[in-house]
N, C-alpha and C positions, 0 to 999 in steps of 0.2 A: 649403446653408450656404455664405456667401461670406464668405474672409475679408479683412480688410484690414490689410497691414502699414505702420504707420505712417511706419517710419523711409525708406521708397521710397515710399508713398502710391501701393501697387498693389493690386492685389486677385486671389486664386485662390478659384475654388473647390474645398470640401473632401470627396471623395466620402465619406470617411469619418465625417464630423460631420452628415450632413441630420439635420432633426428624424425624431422616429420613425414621424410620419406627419403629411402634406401638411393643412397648416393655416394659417388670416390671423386676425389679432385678437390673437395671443398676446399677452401682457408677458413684458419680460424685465428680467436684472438679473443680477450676480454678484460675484465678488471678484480678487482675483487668480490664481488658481488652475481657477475653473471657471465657466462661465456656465450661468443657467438660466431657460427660456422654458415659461410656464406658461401655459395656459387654449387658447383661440382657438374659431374654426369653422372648418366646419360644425358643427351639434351641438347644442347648445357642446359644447363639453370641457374635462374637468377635469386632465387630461395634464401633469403636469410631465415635462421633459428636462432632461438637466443635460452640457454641453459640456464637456469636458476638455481643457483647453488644450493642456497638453503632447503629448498622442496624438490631437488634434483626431478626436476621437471625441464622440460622443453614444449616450446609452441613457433610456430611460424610467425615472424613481426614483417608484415607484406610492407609495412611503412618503411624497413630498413633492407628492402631488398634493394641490389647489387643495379646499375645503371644498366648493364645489359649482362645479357646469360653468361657465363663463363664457366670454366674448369680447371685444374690445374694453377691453381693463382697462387700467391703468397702473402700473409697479412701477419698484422704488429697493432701497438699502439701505447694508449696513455690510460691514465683514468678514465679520461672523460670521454675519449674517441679512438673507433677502431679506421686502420687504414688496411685497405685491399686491393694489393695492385697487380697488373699484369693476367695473365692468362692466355689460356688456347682460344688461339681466333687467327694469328695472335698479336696481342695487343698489349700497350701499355699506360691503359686507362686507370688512375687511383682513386677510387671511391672513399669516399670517410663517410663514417657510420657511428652519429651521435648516442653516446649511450644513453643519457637523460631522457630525450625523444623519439630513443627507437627509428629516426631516420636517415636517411643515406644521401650523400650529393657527390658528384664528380668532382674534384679540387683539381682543374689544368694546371696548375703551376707543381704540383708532386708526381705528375704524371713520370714513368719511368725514362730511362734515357735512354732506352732503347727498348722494345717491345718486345716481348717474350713470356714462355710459360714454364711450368715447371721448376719456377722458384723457389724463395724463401728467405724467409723474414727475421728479421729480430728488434726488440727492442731494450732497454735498459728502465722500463716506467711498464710494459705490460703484464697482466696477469696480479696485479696485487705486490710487484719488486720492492723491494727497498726505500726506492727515492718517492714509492707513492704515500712515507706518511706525511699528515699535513700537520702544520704546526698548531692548527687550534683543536685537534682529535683530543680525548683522551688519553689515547694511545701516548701522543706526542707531552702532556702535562706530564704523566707519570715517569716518562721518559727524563726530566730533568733534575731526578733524586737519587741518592742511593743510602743505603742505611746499615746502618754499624749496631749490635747487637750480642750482647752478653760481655762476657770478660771477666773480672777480678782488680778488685781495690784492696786498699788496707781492711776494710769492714766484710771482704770475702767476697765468694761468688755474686752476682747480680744479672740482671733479666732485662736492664735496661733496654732498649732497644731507640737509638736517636736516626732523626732523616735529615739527610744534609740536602739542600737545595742548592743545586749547582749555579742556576744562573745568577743568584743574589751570595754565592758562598756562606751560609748562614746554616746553621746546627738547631733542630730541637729533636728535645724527646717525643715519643710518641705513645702516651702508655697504654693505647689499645693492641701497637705492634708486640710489645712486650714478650718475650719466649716464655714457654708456658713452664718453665721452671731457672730458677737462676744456675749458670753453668759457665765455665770455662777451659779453654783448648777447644772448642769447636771448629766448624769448618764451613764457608757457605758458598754460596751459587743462584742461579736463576735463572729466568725467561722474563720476556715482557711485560710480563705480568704477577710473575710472584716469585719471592725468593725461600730458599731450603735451609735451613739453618740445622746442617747435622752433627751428632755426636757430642764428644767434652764430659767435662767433669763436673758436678754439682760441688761436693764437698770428697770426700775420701773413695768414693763410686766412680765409677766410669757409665755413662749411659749413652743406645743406639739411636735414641730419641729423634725425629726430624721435625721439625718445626716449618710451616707452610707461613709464610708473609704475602697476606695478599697487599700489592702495591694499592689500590682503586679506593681500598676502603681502610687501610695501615690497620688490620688485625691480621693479630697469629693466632693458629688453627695445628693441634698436633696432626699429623698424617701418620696413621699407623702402619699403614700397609708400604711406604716408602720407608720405614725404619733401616738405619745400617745393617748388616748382617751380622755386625759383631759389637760389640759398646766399644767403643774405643774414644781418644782424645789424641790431640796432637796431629791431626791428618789434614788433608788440602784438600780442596776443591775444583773446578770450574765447570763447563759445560757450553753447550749452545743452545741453539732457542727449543728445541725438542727432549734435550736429556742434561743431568748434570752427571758428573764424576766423583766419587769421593775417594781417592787412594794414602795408603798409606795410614798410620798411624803405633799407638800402643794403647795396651800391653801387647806384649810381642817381645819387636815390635812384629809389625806384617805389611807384605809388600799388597795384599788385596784392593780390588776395585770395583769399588760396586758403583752401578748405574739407575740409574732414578730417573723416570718416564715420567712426563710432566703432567701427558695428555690423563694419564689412567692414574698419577701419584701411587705409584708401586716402582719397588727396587729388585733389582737382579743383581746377580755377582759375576762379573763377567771376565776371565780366568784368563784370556787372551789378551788383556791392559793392564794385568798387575803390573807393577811395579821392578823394574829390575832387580832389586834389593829389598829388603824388610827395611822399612827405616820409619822414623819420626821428627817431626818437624821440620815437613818438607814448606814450598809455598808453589800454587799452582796459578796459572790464569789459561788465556787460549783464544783461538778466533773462531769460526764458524764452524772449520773443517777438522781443527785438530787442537785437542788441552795437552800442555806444556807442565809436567812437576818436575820442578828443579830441589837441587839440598834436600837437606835433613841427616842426622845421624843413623846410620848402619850397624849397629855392633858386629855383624856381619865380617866386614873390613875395619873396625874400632876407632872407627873415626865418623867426623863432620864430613859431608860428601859434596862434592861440587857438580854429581850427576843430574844430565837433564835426559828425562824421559818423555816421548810427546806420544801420545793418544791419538791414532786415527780413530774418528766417531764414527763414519761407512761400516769398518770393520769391526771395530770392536778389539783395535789391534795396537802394542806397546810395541814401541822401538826408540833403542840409547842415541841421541843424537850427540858425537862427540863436539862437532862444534860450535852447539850452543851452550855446552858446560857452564857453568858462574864461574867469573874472574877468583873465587875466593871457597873455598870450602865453610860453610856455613846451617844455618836451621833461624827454626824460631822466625823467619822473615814474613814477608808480603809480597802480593805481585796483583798487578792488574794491567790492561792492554786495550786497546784497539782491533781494526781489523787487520793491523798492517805489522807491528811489535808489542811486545810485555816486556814491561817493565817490573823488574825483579827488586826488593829496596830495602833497607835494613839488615837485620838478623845479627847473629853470635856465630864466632867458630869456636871450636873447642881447647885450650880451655876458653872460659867464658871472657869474651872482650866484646861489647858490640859495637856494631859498623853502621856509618850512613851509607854506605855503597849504593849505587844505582847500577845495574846491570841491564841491558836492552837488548831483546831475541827476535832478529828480523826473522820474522815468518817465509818468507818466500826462498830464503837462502840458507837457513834453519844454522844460523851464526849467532853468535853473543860478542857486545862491544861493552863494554864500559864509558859511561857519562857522565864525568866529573861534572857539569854545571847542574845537574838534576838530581844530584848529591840529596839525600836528606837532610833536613835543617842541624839535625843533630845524630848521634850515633845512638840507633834503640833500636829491639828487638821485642819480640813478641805481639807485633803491631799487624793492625789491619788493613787492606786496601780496597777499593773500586773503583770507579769512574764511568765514562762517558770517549765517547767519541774521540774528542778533542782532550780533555786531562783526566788524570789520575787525582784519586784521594787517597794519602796515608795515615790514619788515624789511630792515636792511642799508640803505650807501646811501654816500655821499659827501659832504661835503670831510672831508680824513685821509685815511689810509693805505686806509682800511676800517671801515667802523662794523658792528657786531654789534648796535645796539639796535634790540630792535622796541615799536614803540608801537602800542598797542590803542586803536581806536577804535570808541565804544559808538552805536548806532548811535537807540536809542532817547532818547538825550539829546545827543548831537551834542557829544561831549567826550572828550579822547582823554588816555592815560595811558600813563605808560612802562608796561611789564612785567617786570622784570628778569629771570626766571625762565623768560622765552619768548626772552632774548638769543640769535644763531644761535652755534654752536657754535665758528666762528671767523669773524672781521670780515671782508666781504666785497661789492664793490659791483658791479653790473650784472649781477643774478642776475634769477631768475624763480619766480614761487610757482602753486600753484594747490590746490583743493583739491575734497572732492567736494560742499562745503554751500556754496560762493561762486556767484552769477549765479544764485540760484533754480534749479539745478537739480533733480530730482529727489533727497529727503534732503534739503531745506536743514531742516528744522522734524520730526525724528522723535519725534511724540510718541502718547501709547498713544490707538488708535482709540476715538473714540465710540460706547458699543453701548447 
């Protein structure tokens, strides 16, 4: 048995997990918790094993062996049940194999529609997918907040750190999440479970600081060994459920990109996603496979930029997408997405005039549109965002002292609305959000599996 961990994309083997005896042809399938390989040869046999992730062991469960011997079969399933069909004989008998009971029954009505071996399977719910969280997990609670943290008022930098709850649209502080030092210009990101709050300004310093939010328990925890590589202020963020990104910022400025490992909280600089330009005040978001930084100022070129750069995460790799550029040369903005577009909102071009602009970057055709109904309520810059699945949050922002409004935008209709009740806790501009259902992460969509 070999396994492979994703988040290194290496492989051990497990002396403890081999099947219970040397066999080709199995099918296999399982859930989050256990995996299990049924049938194979020589023989055939009717052998099910079932893998135990956590003590990467294996045993033979004779109660969920296969209806008759087989080899060469194909299998899928759900949470709850595996299905096994077909095989050399040959036949197209489908077995399902209760995970709770470790038992197996022949199900005639999924029987195949024509008998054969040498298949193969798929499902959209096997293996621990996406649609298997359920909505009363903790997984799935956590999943319906996101949180806004740090920034600057008239009384100066601050640590605040608020959590808005999406499904009631409702704002508080949270002062155990608090950054462990007051700062603004920072930059955040996440995973499903805890957000990165890096870089920014305290007072007249710049620091490389990273701040760990764990969602379960809303405290922050400095993480040293994931520190920026440089102190900087004014850079973007995103990531997906294994890494985040942080590119871009000043002094400088610098086009660099460091990368932040979630599983080991340690950063690399990873020289192949810099940035196409040295700039600052760019805004980033992303979906699974690849983070989007668009704007920011170049001195470079002496201007506000309307470049979009996107991040393949596979590789570790930057490339200029000319056609999802921003409608507008601009900095100082926000952006957050789903798994499908980001939404780009706010900012300044130079000289200083800010914008409600909503800009939209359909991912699959690597385009930018403009959406006048998803407009910001008002024209600000230096404003934060996150979201969820289904909407966006844009919180805080500038011209005033400090603005506290956040406005929701719907992602399914392309039209966005104050929230008064998701307002931050106190007005506050050059902050950072992040949350664990923004960028298609893992949790963006917890809803109860298909069985």
């Amino acid at each position: 048995m070999d396994k492979v961990t994703y988040s290194s994309d290496t492989r051990t083997t497990v002396p403890g997990a081999p099947l219970s005896v040397a066999r080709y042809g199995p099918g296999a399938t399982g859930n989050s918790t256990s995996g299990y390989f049924g049938g194979g040869g020589p023989g055939p046999r009717s052998t099910m094993d079932k893998v135990t992730y956590s003590t990467d062991t294996t045993a033979a469960v004779p109660g969920a062996a296969l209806s008759a011997a087989r080899a060469y079969l194909g299998a899928t399933g759900n949470l709850t049940t595996g299905y096994f069909g077909g095989g050399r004989g040959t036949v197209s008998t489908m077995d399902k194999v209760t995970y709770s009971t470790d038992t197996t029954a022949v199900v005639p009505g999924a029987a195949l529609s024509v008998a054969r071996d040498s298949l193969a399977a798929s499902s959209s719910t096997a293996n621990a997918l996406l649609q298997q969280q359920i909505t009363t997990t903790p997984q799935a609670i956590q999943g319906n907040t996101g949180y806004f943290g740090g920034g600057t008022n008239p009384g100066g930098s601050v640590s605040t750190m608020d959590k808005v709850t999406y499904s009631t649209d409702t704002t508080a502080a949270v002062p155990g999440a608090a950054l462990s030092a007051a700062r603004r210009y920072l930059a955040a990101t996440g995973n499903s479970t805890s957000g990165y709050f890096g870089g920014g300004q305290p007072g007249a310093g710049v620091v490389s600081t990273m701040d760990k939010v764990t969602y379960s328990t809303d405290t922050t925890a400095v993480v040293p060994g994931a520190a920026l590589s440089s102190a900087r202020t004014e850079l973007a963020a995103t990531g997906n459920s294994t890494s985040g990104y942080f590119g871009g910022g000043s002094p400088g400025p610098v086009s660099t990109m460091d990368k932040v490992t979630y599983s080991t909280d340690t950063r690399t600089t990873v020289p192949g996603a810099a940035l196409s330009a040295a700039r600052y005040g760019p805004a980033a978001t992303g979906n699974s496979t690849a983070g989007y930084f668009g704007g920011g100022t170049a001195p470079s070129v002496g201007t506000t930029v309307s470049t979009m750069d996107k991040v393949t995460y596979s590789t570790d790799t930057r490339t200029t997408v000319p056609g999802a550029a921003l409608s507008v040369d601009r900095r100082a903005f926000a952006a957050t997405s789903n798994s499908t577009a980001g939404y780009f909102g706010g900012g300044t071009p130079s000289p200083v005039s800010s914008k409600s602009t909503m800009d939209k970057v359909t991912y699959a055709t690597d385009t930018r549109t403009t959406v006048p109904g998803a407009s910001l309520s008002g024209a600000r810059y230096v404003l934060a965002a996150t979201g969820n699945q289904s909407s966006g949050y844009f919180g805080g922002g500038a011209p005033g002292p400090a603005l506290s409004t956040m406005d929701k935008v719907t992602y399914s209709t392309d039209t966005t609305a104050v929230v008064p009740g998701a307002a931050l806790s106190v007005g506050r501009q050059s902050l950072a959000a992040s949350s664990s259902t923004a960028n298609a992460v893992r949790g963006t969509t917890p809803i109860i599996p298909i069985v």
